[in-house]
N, C-alpha and C positions, 0 to 999 in steps of 0.2 A: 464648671457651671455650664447647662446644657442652654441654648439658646432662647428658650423658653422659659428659662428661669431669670438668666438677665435681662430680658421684658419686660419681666414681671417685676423685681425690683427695683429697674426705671420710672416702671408707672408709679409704684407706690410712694419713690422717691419724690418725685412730683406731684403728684396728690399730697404728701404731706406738705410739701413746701408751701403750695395752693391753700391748705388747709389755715395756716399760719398765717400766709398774707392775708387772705379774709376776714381772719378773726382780727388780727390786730388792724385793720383799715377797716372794718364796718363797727368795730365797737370800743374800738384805742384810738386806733390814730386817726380817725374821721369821723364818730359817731354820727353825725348829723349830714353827711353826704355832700358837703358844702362844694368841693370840687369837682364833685360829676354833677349836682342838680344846676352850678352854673352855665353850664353849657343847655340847657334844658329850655331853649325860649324858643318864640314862635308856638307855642303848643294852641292846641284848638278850643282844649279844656285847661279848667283853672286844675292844678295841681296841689290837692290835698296834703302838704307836706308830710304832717305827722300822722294820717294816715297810709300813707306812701313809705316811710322812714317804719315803720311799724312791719309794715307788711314785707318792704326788703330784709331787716332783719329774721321775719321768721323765713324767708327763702333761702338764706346765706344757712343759716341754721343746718334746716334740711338739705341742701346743697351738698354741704361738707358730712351730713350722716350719709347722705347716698355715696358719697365718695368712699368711704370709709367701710359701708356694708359691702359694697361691690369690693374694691379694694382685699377684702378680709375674703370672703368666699371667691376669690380669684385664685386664693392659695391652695397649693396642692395638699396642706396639712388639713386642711378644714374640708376637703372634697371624700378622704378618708370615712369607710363605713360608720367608723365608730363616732365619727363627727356630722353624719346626714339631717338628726334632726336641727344641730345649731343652723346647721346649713341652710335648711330649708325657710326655719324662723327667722334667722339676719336677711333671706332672702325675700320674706314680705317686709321686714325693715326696710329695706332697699325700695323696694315697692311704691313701700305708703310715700316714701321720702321724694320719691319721683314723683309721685302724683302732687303732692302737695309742692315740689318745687314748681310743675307747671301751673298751679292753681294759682299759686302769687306771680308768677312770671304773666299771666293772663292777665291779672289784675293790673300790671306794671304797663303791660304792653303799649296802651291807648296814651300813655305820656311820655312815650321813648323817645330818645333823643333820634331825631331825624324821621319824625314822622309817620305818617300813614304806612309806608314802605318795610320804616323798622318795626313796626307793631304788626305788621302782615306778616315779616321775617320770623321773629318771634313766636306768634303763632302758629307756624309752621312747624317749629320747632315744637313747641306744644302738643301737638297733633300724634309728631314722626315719634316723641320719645316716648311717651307711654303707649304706643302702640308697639312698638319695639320689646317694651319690658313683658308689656299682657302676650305678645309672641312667643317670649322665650320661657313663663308661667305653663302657657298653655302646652310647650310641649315636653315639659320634664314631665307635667301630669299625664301626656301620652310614655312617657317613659322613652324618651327621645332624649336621649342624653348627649347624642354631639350637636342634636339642630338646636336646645338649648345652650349649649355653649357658646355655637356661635351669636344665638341672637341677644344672648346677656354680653357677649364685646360690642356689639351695634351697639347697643340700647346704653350700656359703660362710656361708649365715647363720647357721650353727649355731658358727659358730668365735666369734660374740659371743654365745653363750650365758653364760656366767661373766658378763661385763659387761651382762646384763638381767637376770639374778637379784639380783643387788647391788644395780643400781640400783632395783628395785623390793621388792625386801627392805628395803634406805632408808628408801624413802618409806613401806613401811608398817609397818615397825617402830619409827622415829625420829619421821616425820614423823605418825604416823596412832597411834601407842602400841598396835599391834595386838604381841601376844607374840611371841617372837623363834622361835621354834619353827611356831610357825602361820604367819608371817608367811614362812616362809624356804618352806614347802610350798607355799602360796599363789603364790610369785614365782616355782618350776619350771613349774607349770603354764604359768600368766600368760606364761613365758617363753616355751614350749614354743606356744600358738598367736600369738604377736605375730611371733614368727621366722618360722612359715609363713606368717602374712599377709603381715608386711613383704617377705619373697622374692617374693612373688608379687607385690604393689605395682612392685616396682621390676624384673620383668618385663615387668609391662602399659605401667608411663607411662614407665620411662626407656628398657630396654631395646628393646622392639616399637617405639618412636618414635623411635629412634634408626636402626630397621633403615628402616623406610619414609621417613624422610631421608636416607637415606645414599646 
């Protein structure tokens, strides 16, 4: 297996796993979000619950389809001539599922845990990823087939956002005793340039070496 293929079924290994946790913590084993909204205090606005619990589930929803569209047209089976238009339609699935993940993530922002700072984080992210996706849109339609590829792995990386703020809110909240509020601001940013790196990492050494083998 060439080293671009065990990438790729890492990522998808993880995306699945990701996919799981989600579903079973926002709709099994937490419905009602009771252990993240406790940490939720000091806010500046009253926090609508059950319009807030509403609106996270339809973004966990999409979340887990854009993982899954990305995911699916990563595969070198589905990049196949005979496969271009599935490709092309999962790839406005992909699309909408990002837009509409930033649209609830906008909505969520203004009651983040850790304030003004994590809502400005946030939307940041808002900003960087559907512009990432409408990038890499826009240049398959030039017929730009490697500047799209790389800018649908920008734009993919951001679908484990969730999963590198956890993990690094973790480690330095639990692991490090840094306060749970600093510590969770801390871990968007943190997030927010490891995903650009890591994108651009696995452009240079797996992707680019991948093409000049092939």
């Amino acid at each position: 297996m060439t080293g671009s293929k065990k990438a790729y079924w890492l990522m998808v290994l993880i995306a699945a796993v990701l996919i799981v946790h989600a579903v079973y913590t926002n709709f099994i084993g937490d419905p009602k979000a009771a252990a993240f909204l406790d940490h939720k205090t000091d806010l500046k606005r009253a926090l609508p619950v059950s319009a807030w619990l509403t609106v996270m589930k339809i973004h966990v929803v999409f979340a887990c389809l854009a993982m899954i569209a990305g995911a699916v047209n990563f595969s070198s089976a589905i990049l196949r001539k005979s496969q271009r238009k599935f490709h092309k339609w999962n790839g406005y699935l992909y699309a909408v599922s990002v837009l509409i993940v930033t649209l609830t993530s906008g909505y969520m922002a203004p009651y983040a845990t850790g304030g003004k700072a994590a809502s400005m984080a946030f939307n940041l992210i808002n900003i960087i990823w559907p512009i990432f996706t409408v990038i890499a849109i826009v240049q398959i339609r030039k017929k730009k087939l490697p500047q799209h590829r790389e800018w649908m792995i920008r734009s993919y990386a951001f679908v484990f956002t969730n999963l590198l703020i956890h993990a690094l809110h973790s480690l330095l909240n639990n692991g490090f005793g840094m306060d749970y509020a600093n510590s969770y601001v801390i871990s968007i940013y943190a997030t927010i340039v490891l995903l650009l790196l890591s994108s651009e990492m696995v452009i240079r050494i797996v992707l680019r070496r991948s093409n000049r083998t092939a």
